[in-house]
C-alpha positions in Angstrom: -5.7 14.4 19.1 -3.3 15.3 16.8 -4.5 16.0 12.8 -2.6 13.2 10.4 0.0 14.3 8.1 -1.8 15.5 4.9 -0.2 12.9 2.3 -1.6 10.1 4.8 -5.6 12.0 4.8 -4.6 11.7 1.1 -3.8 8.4 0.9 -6.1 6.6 3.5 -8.6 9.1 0.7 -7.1 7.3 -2.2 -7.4 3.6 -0.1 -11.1 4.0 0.4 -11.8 5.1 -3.0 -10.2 1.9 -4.0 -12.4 -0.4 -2.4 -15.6 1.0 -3.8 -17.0 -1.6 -6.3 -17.3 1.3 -8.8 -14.3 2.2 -8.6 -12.5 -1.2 -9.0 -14.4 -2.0 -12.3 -13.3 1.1 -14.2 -10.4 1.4 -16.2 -10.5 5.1 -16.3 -10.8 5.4 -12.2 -8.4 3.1 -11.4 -5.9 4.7 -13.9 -6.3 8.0 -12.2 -5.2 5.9 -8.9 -2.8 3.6 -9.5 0.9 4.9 -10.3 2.2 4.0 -14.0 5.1 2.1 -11.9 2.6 0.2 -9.5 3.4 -3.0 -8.1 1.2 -5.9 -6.0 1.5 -9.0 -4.6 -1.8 -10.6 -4.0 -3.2 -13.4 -1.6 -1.6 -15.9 -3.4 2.0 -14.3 -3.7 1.4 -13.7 -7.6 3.1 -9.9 -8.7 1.4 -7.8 -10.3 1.7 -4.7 -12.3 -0.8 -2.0 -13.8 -1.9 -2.9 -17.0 -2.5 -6.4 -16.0 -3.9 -5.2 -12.5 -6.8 -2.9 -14.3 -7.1 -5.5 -17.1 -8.0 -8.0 -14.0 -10.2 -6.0 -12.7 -11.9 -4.7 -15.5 -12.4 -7.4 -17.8 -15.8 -9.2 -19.1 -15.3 -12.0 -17.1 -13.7 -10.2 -13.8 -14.8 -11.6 -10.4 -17.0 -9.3 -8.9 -16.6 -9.8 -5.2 -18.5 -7.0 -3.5 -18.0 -4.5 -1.6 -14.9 -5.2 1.1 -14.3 -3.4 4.7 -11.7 -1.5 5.8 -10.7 -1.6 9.7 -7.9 -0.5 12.1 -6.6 1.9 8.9 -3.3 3.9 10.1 -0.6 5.5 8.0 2.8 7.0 8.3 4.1 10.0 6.5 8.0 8.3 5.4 9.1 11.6 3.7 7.1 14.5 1.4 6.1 12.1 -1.4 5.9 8.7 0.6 3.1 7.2 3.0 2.5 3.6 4.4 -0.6 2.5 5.1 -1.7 -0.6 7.3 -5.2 -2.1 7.3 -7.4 -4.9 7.5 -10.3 -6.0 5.0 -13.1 -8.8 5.0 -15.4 -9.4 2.1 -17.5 -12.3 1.5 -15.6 -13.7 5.1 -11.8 -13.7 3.8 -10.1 -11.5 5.9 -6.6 -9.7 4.8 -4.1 -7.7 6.0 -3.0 -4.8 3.6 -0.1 -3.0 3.5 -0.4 0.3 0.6 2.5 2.6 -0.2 1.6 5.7 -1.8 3.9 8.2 -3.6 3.4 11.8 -4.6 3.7 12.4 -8.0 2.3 16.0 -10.3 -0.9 14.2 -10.9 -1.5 13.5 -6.9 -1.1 10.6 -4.3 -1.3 7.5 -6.2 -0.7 4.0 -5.3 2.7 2.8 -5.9 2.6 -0.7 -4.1 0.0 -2.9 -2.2 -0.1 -6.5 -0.8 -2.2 -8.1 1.0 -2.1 -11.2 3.1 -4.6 -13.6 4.4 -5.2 -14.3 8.3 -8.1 -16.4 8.2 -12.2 -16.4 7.4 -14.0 -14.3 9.7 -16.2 -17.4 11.5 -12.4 -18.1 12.6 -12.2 -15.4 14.3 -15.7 -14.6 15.7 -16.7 -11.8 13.4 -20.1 -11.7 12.4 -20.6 -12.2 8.7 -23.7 -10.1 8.3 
């Protein structure tokens, strides 16, 4: 088996840091992740950008919705500063495909642009829920 590009180890690194509970109500760690120029478009097609993206996540009244899990994770290494990564997540039964692009910047990998779409509930497709 061939080892992964480093900027992909980085980034897949980066992606699992990201869906740590922790990690997803701090301001301060999520600034350390997420490119000043960052960009999503969530389940329900609405864009996003940084400040409103850690704002949403970090407020008072944010949902919290637990922890999520990652499956069939892969990246590509598009040039020296640029990665794509492909995954799946389920928490709390909704089920998503992602799609991450991370650039290489002097402060690191961070995340330049995610979206994610849904595909279903996981008693749709037979997963357990546990």
């Amino acid at each position: 088996m061939t080892e992964p590009f480093p900027g992909v180890a980085s980034a897949v690194e980066g992606e699992l840091r990201l869906l740590d509970p922790a990690v997803r109500a701090s301001a301060e760690l999520l600034s350390r992740v997420l490119h000043p120029d960052y960009r999503e478009i969530d389940y329900a097609g609405r864009v996003w950008d940084r400040e409103t993206m850690i704002a949403s996540l970090t407020g008072k009244d944010a949902p919290r919705p637990g922890p999520m899990t990652a499956s069939r994770m892969s990246g590509v290494q598009l040039g020296d500063d640029l990665v794509h990564l492909t995954y799946d997540t389920e928490t709390k039964g909704r089920l998503a495909h992602r799609s991450s692009v991370w650039r290489l910047t002097d402060a690191g990998w961070l995340l330049y642009f995610h979206q994610a779409t849904p595909f279903g509930t996981a008693t749709d497709t037979g997963a357990d829920d546990g």
